[in-house]
N, C-alpha and C positions, 0 to 999 in steps of 0.2 A: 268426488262422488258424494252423493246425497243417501243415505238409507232410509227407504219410505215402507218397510214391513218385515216383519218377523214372522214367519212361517211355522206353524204348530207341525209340520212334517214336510220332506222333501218334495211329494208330490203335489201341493198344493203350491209349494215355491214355483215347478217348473209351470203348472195350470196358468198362475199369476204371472210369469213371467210370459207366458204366450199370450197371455191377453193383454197386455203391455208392449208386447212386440207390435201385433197387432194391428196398436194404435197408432206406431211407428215412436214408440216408448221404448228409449236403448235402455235396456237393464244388466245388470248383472249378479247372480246370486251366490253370495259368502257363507261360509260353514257347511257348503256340500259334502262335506265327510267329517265332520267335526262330531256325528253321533256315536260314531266310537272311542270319542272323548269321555262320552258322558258317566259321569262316577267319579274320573276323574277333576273334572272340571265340573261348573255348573252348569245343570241341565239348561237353563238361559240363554246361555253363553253358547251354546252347542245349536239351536233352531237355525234354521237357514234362513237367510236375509235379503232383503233383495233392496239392491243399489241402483238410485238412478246413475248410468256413466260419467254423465257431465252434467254435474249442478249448476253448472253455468248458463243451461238450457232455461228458455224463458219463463217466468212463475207459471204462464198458463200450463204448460209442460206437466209440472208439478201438479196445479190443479186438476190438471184432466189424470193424471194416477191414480192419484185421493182417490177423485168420484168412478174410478174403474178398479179401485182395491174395496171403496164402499159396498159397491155394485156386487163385487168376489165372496164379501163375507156376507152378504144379504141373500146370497142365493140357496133355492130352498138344497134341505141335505137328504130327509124323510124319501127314501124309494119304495114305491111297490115290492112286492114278492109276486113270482108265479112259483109254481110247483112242479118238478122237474116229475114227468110220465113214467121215465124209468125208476127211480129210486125212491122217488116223493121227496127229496129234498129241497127243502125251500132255499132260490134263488132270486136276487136282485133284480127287479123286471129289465132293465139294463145290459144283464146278459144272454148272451144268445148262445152257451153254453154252458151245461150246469159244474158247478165246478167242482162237485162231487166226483160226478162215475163219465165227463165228457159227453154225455147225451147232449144231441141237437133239441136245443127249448124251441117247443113250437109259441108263435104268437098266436092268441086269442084274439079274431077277429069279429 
């Protein structure tokens, strides 16, 4: 196994690992519950990992990862708000329900 990225939190390990599948990119991600390590161990130590399975897979392999982990951290992160009718709480234009009070967010057409 080859380790090609350390994950700032779990959900971006599985994001990466789906876009790696994807490519037909066999992964596998380490320290999936290693966060309630943390304290004890160093926080480091504890990020989720993501392994190519078989390093023995051809460089290009490897190269096409690179430039699809590149491509992962290059992507923008900044979301819209809309304003949720019921409550006026501001939500992630992204949701399509507000995550306050459950109101159905209308889109703005």
């Amino acid at each position: 196994m080859l380790k090609v990225y350390s994950a700032g939190n779990l959900i971006d390990a599985y994001l990466l690992q789906s876009l790696l599948s994807e490519a037909g990119i066999e992964t596998r991600i380490l320290n999936e519950f290693s966060h309630g390590g943390t304290g004890e161990i160093p926080f480091t130590q504890a990020y989720p990992e993501i392994w190519i399975s078989n390093e023995g897979d051809a460089p290009n392999v490897v190269k096409n990862a690179k430039t699809i982990i590149r491509q992962f951290e290059q992507r923008p992160r900044e979301v819209g708000t809309s304003t949720c009718k019921n409550c006026n709480e501001p939500n992630p234009e992204t949701f399509e329900v507000c995550w306050r009070c459950g109101n159905t967010l209308l889109k703005e057409t």
